[in-house]
N, CA and C of each residue as an Amber inpcrd file, in Angstrom:
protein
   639
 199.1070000 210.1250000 -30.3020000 198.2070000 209.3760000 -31.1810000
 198.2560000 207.8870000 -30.8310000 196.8310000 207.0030000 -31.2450000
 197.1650000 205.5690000 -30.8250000 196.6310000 205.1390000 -31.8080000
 196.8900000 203.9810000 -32.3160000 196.3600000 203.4730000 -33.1190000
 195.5550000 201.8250000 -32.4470000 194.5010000 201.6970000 -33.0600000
 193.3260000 200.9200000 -32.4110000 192.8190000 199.8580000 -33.9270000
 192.9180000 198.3510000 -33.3160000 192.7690000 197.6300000 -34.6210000
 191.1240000 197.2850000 -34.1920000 190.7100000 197.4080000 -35.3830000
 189.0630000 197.0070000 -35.8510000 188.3620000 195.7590000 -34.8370000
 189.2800000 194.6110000 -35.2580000 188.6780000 193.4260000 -34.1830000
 188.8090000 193.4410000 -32.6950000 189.8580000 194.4020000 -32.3700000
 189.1230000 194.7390000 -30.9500000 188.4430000 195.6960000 -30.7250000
 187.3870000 196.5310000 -31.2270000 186.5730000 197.5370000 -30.9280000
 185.6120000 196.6790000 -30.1040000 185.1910000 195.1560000 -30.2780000
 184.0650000 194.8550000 -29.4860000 185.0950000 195.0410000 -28.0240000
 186.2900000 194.3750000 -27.5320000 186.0950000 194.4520000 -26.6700000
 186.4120000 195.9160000 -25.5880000 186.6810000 196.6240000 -26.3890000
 186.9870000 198.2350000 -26.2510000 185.3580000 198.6120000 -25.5810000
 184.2160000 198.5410000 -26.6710000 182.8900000 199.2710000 -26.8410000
 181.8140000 198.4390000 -26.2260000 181.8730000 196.6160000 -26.3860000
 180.8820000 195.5270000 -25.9120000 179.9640000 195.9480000 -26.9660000
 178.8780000 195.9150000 -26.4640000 177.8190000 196.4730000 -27.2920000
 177.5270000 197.7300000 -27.3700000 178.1380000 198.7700000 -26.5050000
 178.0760000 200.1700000 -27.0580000 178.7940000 200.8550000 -28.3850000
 177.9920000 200.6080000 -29.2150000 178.3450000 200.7720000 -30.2700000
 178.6510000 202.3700000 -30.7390000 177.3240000 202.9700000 -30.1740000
 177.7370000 204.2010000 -30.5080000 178.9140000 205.4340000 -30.5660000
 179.8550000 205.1570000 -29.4600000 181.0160000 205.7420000 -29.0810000
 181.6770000 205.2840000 -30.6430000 181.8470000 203.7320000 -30.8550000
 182.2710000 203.6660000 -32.0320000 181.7040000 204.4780000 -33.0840000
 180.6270000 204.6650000 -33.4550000 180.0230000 205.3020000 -34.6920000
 180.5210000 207.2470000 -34.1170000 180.6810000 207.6100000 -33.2350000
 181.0790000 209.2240000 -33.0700000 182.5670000 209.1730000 -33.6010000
 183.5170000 207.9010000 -33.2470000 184.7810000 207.8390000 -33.7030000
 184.9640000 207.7500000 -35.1620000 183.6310000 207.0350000 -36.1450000
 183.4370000 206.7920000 -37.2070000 183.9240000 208.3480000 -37.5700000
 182.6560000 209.0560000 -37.5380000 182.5790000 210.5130000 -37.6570000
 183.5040000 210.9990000 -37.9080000 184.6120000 211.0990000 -37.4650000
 185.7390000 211.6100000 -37.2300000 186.6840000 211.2740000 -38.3710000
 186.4460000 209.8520000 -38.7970000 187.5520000 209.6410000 -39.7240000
 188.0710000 209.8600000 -40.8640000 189.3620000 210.0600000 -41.1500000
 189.6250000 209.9630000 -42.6740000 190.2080000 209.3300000 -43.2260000
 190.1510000 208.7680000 -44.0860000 190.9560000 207.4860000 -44.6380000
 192.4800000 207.8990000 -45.5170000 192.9950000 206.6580000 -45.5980000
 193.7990000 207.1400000 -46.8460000 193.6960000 206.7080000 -48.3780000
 194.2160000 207.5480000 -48.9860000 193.8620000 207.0080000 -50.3930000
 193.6100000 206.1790000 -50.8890000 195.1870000 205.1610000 -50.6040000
 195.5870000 203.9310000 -50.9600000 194.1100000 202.9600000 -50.4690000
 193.3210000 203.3790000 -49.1520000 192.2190000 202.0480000 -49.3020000
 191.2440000 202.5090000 -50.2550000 190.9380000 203.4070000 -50.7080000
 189.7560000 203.7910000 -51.4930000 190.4870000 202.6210000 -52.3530000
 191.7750000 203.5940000 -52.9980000 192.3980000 202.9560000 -54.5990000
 192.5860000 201.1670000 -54.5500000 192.8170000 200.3710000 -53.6100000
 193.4170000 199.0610000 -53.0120000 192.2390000 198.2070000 -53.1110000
 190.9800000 199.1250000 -53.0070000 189.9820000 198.2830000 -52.6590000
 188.7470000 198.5680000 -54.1060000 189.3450000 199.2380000 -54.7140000
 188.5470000 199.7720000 -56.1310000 187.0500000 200.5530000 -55.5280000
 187.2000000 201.2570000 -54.1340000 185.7170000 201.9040000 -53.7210000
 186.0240000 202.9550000 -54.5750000 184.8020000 202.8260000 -55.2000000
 184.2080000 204.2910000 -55.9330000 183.0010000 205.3460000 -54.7530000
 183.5410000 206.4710000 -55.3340000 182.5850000 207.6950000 -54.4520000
 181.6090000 208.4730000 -55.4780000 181.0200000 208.6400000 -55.0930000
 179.8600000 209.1890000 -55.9790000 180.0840000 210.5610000 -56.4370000
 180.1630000 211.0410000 -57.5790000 180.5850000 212.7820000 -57.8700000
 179.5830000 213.5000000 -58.1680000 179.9050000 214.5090000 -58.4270000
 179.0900000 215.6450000 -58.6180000 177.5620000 216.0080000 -57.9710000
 177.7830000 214.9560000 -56.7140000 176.3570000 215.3010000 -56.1210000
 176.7580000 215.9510000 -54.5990000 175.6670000 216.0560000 -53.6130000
 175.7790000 216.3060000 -52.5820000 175.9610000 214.9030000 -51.3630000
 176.0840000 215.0890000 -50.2680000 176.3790000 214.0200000 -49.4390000
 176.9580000 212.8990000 -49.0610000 178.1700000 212.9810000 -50.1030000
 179.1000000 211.4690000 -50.2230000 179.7940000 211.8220000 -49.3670000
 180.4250000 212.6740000 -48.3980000 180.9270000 212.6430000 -47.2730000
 180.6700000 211.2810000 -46.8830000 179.3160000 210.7790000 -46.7150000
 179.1590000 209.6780000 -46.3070000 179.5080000 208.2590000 -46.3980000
 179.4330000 208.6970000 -48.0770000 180.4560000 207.4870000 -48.2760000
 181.6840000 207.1700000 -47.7530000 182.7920000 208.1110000 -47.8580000
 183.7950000 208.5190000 -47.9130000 184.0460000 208.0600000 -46.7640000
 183.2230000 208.1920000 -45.7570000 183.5760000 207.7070000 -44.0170000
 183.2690000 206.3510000 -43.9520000 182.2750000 205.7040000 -44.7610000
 181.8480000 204.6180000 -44.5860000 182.5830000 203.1620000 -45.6190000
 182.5600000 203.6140000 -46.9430000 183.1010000 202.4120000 -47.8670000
 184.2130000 202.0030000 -47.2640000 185.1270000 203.1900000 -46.7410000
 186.1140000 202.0800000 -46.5200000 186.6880000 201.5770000 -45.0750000
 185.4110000 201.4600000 -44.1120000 185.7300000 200.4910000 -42.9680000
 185.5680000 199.0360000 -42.7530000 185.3860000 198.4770000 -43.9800000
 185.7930000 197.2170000 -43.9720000 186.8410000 196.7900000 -44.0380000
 187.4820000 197.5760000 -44.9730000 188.8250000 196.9990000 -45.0280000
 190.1890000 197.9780000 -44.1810000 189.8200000 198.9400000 -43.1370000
 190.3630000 199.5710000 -42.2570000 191.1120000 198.8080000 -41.5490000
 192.4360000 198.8690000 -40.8660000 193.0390000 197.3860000 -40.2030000
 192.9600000 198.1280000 -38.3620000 193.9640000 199.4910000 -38.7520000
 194.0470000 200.4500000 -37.6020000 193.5290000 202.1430000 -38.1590000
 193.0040000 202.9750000 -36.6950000 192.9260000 203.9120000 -36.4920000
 194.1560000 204.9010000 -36.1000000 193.2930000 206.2490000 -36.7590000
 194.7230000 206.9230000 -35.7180000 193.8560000 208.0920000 -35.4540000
 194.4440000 208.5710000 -34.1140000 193.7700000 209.4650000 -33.5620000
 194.3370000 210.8540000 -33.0920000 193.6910000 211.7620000 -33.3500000
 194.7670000 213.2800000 -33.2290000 193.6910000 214.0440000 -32.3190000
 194.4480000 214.6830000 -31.2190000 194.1370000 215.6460000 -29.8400000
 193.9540000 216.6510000 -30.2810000 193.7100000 216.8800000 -31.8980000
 193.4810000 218.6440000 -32.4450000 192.5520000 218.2460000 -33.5530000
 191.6180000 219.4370000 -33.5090000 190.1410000 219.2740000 -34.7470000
 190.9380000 219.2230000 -35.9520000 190.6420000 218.8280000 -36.9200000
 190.7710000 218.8970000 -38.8010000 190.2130000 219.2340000 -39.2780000
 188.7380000 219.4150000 -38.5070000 188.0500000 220.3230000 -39.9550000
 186.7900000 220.7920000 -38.8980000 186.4560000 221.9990000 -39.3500000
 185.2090000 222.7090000 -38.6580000 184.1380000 223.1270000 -39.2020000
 183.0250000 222.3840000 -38.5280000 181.6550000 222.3720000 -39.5040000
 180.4970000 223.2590000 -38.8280000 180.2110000 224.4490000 -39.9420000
 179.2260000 225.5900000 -38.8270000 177.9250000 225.0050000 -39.0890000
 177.3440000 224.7980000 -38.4090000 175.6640000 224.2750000 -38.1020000
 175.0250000 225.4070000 -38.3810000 173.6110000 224.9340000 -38.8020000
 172.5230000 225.7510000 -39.0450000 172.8090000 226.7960000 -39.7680000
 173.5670000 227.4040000 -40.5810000 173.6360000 228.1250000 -41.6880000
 172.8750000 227.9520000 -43.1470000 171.6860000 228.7430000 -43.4410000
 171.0100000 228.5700000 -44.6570000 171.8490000 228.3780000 -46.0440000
 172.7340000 228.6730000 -45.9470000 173.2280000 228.3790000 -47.6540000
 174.0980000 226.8110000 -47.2100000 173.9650000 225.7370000 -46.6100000
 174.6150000 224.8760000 -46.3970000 173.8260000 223.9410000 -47.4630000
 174.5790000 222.9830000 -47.5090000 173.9870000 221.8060000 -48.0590000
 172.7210000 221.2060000 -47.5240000 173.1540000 221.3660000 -45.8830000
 172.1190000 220.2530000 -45.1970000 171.2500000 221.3080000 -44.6110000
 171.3980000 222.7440000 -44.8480000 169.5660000 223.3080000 -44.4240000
 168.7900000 222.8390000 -44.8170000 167.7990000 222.5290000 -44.3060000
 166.0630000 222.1070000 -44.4500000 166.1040000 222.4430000 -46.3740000
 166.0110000 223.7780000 -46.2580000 164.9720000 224.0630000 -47.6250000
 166.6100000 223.8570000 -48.5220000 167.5110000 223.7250000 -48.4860000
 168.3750000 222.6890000 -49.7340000 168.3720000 221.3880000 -49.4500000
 167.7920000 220.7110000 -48.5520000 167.8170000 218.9830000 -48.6860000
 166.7360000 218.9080000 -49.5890000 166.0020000 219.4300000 -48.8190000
 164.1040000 219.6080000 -50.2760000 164.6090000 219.5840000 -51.3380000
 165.4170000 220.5690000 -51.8090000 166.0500000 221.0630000 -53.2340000
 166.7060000 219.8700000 -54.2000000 168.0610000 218.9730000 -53.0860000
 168.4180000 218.0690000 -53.1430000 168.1060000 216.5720000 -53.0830000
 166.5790000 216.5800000 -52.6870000 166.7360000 215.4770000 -52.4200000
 167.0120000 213.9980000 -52.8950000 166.7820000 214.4130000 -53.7460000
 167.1030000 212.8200000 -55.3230000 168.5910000 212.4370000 -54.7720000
 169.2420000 213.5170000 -54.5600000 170.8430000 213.0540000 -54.4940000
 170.9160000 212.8940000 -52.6810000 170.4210000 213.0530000 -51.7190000
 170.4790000 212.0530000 -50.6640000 169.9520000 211.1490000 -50.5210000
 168.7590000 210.7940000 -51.4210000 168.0110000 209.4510000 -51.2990000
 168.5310000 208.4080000 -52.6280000 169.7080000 209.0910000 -53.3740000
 170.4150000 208.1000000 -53.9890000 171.9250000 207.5130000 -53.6730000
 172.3240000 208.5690000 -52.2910000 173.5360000 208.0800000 -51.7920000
 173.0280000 207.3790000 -50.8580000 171.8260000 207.3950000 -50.4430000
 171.2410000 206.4800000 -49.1420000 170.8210000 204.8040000 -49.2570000
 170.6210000 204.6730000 -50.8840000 170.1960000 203.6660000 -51.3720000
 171.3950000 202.5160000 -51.4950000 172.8030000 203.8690000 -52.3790000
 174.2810000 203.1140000 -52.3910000 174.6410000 202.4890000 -51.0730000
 174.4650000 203.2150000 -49.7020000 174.6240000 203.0470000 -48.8110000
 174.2460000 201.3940000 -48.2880000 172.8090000 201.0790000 -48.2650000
 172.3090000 200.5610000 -48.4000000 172.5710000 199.2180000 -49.1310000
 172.5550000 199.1740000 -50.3260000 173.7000000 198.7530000 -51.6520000
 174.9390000 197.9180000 -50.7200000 175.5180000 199.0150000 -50.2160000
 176.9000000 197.9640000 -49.6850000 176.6310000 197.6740000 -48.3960000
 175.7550000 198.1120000 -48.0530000 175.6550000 197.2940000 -46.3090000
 175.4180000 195.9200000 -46.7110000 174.4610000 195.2840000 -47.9260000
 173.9200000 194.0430000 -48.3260000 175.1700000 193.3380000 -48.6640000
 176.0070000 193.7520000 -49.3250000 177.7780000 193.4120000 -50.2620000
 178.2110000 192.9790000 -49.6290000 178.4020000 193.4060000 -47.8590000
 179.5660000 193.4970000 -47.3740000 180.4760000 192.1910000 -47.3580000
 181.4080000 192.4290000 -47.2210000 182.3370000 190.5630000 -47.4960000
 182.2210000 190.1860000 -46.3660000 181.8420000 188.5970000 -46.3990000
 181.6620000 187.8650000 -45.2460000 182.4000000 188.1860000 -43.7090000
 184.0270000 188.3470000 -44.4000000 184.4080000 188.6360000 -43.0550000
 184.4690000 189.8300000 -42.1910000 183.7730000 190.6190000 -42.6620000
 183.4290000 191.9570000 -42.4430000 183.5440000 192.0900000 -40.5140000
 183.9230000 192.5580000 -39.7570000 183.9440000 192.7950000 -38.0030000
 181.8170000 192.8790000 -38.0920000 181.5580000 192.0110000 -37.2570000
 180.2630000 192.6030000 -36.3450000 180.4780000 194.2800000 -36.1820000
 181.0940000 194.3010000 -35.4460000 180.9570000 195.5330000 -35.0330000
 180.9770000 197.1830000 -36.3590000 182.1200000 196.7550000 -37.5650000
 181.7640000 197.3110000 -38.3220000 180.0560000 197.2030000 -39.0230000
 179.4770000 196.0550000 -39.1620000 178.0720000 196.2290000 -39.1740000
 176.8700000 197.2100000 -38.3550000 177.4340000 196.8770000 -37.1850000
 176.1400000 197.7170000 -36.5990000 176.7080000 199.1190000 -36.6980000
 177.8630000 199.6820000 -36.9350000 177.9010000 201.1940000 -37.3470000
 177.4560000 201.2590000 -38.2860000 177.4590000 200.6190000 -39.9770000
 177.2490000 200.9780000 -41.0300000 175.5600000 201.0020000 -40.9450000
 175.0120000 200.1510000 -40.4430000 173.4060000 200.2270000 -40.1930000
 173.2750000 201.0620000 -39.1120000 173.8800000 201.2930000 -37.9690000
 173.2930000 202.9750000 -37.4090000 173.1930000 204.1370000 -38.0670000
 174.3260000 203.7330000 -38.5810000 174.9100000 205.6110000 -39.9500000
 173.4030000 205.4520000 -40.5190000 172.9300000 204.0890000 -41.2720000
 172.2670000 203.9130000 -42.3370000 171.0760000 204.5620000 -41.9570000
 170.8420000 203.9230000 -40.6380000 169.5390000 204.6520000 -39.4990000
 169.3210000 205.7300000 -39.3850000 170.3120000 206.8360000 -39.0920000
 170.5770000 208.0370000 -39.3750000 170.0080000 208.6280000 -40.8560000
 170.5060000 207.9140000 -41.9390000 170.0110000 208.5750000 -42.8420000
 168.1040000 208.7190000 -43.1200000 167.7510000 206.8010000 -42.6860000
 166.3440000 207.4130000 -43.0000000 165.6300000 208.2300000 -42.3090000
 165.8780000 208.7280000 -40.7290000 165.7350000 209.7050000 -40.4930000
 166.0320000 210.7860000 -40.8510000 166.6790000 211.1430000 -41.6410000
 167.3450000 212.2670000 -42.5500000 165.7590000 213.2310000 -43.6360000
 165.9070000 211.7660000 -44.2190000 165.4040000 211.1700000 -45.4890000
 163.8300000 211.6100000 -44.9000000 163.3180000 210.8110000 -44.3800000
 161.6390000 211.3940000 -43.9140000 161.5980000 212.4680000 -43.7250000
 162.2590000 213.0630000 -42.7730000 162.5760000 214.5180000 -42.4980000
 162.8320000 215.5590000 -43.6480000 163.1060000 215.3270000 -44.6150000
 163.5710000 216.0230000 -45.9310000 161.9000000 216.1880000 -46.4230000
 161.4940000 214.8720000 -47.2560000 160.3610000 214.0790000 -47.5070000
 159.3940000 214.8520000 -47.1380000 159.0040000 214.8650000 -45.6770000
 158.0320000 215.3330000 -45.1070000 158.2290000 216.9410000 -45.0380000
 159.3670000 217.6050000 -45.2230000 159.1610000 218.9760000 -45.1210000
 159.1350000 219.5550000 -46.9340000 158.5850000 218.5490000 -48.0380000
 158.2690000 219.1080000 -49.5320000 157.3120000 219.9670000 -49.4220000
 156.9790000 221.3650000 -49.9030000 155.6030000 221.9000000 -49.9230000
 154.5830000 221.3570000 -50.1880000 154.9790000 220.7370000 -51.6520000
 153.4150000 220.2440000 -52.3770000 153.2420000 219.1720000 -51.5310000
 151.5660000 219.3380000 -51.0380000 150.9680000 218.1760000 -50.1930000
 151.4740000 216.5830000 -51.5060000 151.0280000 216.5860000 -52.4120000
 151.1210000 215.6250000 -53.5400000 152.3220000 214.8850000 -53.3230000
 153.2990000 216.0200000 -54.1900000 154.4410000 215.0920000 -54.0970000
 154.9530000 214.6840000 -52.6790000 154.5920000 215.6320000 -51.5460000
 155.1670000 214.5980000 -49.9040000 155.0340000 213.8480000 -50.2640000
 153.4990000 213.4310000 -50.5020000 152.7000000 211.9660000 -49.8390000
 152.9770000 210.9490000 -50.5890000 153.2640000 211.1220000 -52.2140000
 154.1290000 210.7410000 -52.9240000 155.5310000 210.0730000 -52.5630000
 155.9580000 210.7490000 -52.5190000 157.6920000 210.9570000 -52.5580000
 158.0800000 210.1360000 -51.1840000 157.3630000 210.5660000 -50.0750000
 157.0780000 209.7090000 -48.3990000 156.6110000 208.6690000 -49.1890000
 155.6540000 208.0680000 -49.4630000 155.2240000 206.5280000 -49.4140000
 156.2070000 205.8480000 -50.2220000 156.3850000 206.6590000 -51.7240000
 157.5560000 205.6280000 -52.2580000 159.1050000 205.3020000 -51.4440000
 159.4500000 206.1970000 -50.3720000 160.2830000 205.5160000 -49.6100000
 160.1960000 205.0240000 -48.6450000 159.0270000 204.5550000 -47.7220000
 158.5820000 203.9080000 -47.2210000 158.2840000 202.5390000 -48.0850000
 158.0570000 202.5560000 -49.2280000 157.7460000 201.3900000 -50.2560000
 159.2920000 200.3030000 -49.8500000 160.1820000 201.3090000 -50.5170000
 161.7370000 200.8760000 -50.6610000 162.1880000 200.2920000 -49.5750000
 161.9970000 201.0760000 -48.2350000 162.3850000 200.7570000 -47.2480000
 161.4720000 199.2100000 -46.6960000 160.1550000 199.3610000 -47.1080000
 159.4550000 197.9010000 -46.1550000 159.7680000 196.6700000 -47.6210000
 160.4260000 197.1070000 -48.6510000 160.9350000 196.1690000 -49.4050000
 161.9430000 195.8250000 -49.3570000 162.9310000 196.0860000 -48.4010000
 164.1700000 195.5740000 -47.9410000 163.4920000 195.0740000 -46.7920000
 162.7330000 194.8360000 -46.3190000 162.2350000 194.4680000 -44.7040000
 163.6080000 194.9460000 -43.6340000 163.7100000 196.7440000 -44.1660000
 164.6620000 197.2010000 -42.8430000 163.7760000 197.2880000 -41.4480000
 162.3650000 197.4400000 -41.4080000 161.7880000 197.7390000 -40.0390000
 161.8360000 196.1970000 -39.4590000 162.0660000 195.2450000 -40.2000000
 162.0030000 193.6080000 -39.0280000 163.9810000 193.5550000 -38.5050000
 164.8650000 194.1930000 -39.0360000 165.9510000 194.1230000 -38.9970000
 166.5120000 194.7770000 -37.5990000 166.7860000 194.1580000 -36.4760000
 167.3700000 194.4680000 -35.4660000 168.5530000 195.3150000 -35.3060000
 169.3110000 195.4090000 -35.6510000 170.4920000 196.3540000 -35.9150000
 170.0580000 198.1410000 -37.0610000 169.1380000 197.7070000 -36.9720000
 168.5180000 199.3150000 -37.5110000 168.1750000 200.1380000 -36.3470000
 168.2230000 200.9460000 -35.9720000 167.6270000 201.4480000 -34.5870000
 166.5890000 201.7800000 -34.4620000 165.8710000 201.6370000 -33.1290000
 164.1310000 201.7800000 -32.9990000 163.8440000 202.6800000 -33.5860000
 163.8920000 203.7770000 -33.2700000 163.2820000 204.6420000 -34.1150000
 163.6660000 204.9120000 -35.7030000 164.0670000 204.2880000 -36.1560000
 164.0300000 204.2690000 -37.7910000 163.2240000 203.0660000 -37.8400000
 162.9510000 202.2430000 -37.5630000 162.8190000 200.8580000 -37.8390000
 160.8300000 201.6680000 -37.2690000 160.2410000 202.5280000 -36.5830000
 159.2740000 202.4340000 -36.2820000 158.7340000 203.7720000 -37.2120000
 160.0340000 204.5180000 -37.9530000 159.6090000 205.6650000 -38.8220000
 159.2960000 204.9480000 -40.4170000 159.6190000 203.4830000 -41.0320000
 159.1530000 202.5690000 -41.4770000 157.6970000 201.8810000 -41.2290000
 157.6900000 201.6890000 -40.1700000 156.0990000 201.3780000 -39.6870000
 155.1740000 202.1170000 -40.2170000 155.5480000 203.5730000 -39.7870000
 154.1870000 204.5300000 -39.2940000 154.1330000 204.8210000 -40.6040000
 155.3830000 205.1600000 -41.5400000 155.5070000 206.3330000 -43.0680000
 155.6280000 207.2170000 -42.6290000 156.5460000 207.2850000 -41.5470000
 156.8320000 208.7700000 -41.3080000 156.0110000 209.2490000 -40.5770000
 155.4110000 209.2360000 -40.0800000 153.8080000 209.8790000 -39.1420000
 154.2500000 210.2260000 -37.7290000 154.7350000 209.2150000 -37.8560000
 155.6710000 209.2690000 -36.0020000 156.0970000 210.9930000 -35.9680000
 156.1000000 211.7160000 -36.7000000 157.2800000 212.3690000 -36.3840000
 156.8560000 213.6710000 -37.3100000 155.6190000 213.2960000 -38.1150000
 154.8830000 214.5190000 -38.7730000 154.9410000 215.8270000 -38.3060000
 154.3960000 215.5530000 -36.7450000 154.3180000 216.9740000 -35.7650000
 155.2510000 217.6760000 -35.6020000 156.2810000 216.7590000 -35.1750000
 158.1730000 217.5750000 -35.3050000 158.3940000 218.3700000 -36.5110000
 158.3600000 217.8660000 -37.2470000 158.3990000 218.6720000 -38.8490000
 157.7060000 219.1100000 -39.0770000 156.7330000 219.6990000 -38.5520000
 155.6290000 220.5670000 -39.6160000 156.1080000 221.8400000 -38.3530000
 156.0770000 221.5690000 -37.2430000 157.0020000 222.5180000 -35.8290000
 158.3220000 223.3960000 -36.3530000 159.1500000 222.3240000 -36.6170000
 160.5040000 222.8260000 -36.9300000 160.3000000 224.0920000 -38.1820000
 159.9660000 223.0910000 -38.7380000 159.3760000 224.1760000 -40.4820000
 158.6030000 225.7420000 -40.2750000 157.8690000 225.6590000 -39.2100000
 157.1950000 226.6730000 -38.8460000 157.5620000 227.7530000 -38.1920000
 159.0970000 227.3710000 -37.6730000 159.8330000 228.0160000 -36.3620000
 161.0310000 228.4030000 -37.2260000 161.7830000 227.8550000 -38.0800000
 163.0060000 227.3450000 -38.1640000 163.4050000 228.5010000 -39.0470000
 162.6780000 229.8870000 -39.5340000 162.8910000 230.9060000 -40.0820000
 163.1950000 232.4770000 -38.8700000 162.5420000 231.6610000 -38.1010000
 162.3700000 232.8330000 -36.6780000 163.7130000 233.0470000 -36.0340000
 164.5830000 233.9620000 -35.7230000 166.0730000 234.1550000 -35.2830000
 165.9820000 233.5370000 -34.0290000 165.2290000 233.8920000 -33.4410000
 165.1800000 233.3830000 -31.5200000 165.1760000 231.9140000 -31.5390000
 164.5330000 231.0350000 -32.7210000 164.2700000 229.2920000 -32.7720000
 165.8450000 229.7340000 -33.1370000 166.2780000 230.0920000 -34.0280000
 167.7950000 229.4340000 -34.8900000 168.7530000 229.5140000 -33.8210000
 168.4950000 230.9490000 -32.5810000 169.9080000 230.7430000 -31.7210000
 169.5470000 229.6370000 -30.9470000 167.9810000 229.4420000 -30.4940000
 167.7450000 228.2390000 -29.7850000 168.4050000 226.4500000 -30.0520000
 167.9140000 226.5310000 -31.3990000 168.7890000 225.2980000 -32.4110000
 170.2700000 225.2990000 -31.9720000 170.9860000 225.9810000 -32.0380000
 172.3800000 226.0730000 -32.2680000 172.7650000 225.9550000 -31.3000000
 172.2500000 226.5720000 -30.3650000 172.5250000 226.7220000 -28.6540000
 172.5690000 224.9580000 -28.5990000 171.1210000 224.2540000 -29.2010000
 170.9580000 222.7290000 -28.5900000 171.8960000 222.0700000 -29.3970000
 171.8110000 222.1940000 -30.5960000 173.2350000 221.3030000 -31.4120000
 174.4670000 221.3290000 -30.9200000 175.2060000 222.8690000 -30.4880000
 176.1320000 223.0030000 -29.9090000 176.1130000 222.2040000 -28.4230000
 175.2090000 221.8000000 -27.3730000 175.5330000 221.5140000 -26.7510000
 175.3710000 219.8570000 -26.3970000 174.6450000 219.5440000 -27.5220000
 174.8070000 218.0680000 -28.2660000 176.3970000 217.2830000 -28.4980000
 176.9890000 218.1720000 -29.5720000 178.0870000 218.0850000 -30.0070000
 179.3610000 218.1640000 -28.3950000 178.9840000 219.0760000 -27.5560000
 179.6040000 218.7980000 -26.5340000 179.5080000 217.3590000 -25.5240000
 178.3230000 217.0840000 -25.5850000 178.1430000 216.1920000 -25.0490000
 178.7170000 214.8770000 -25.4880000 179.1330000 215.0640000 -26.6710000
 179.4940000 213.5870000 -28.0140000 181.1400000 213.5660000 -27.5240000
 181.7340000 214.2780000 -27.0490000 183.3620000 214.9480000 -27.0060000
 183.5530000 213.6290000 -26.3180000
């Protein structure tokens, strides 16, 4: 195991940030910073995992790192949280941990690492792609177009699409309202019941996830 302090990740990563944000992924904290730092986690909903990885890398000093998995997460399984048709189900409660999210990226204490910034706004990036993607796969034409514009509202009222550290493509899924990316989702949705698409999916996630190693 090694342990790795925060203010040198720039010169570990430079500007490749992302390697940092896969290491994010990975982490778990200990108690004592949740309790030390008074971060609260959000209960009884779905998706605070996110939090949980994120509130407390500000005040993170060192990492530690272990050569064996901790926890194993099966993809593409319908009764999951994050299948398609339960994010639909859910969605109030990812587009209200996305907002908290959000919430403390603005907070953060001055002396916060650069580099912890541009992970917490990639993660963040991640989510509104999440988030449209959810959005855009509602049945009722109404509430989509609804439910899509009012977070597109939220989002061009933070002016996240002029914000550089958001990543292009979130920052241009802001632009459009989601449009960019209509075709993908109305595709996926159409396929994503068919067994031959699901081993196809899994086959590509799985070899995603290899590629991240």
């Amino acid at each position: 195991m090694a342990k790795v302090e925060i203010e040198h990740l720039t010169k570990i990563f430079g500007k490749r940030v992302k390697p940092a944000l896969q290491m994010v992924q990975q982490q778990a904290s200990k108690t004592e910073i949740l309790k030390n730092n008074k971060i609260k986690i959000d209960e009884k909903m779905f998706y605070v995992d996110v939090e949980y990885i994120t509130f407390p890398l500000p005040f993170v000093k060192t990492q530690v790192y272990l050569d064996f998995p901790v926890y194993v997460y099966r993809v593409n399984s319908g009764t999951q949280s994050m299948a398609i048709g339960n994010m639909v189900k859910n969605r109030a409660m990812h587009l209200a941990m996305l907002k908290h999210e959000w919430d403390f990226i603005k907070t953060l204490p001055p002396e916060t690492s650069s580099v912890v910034k541009k992970v917490l706004k990639q993660r963040f990036s991640e989510l509104i792609l999440a988030q449209y993607v959810v959005n855009l796969s509602i049945p009722e034409k109404t509430v989509r177009q609804k439910e899509t514009q009012d977070f597109t509202n939220f989002l061009r009222a933070e002016s996240i699409e002029k914000d550089d550290e958001i990543l292009s493509l979130s920052r241009l899924l802001v632009k459009t309202g989601g449009k960019i990316i209509n075709p993908a989702v109305k595709f996926r949705n159409l396929v994503q019941t068919n067994k031959t698409w699901r081993v196809v999916e899994r086959g590509l996630l799985n070899t995603v996830k290899r590629m991240k190693k």
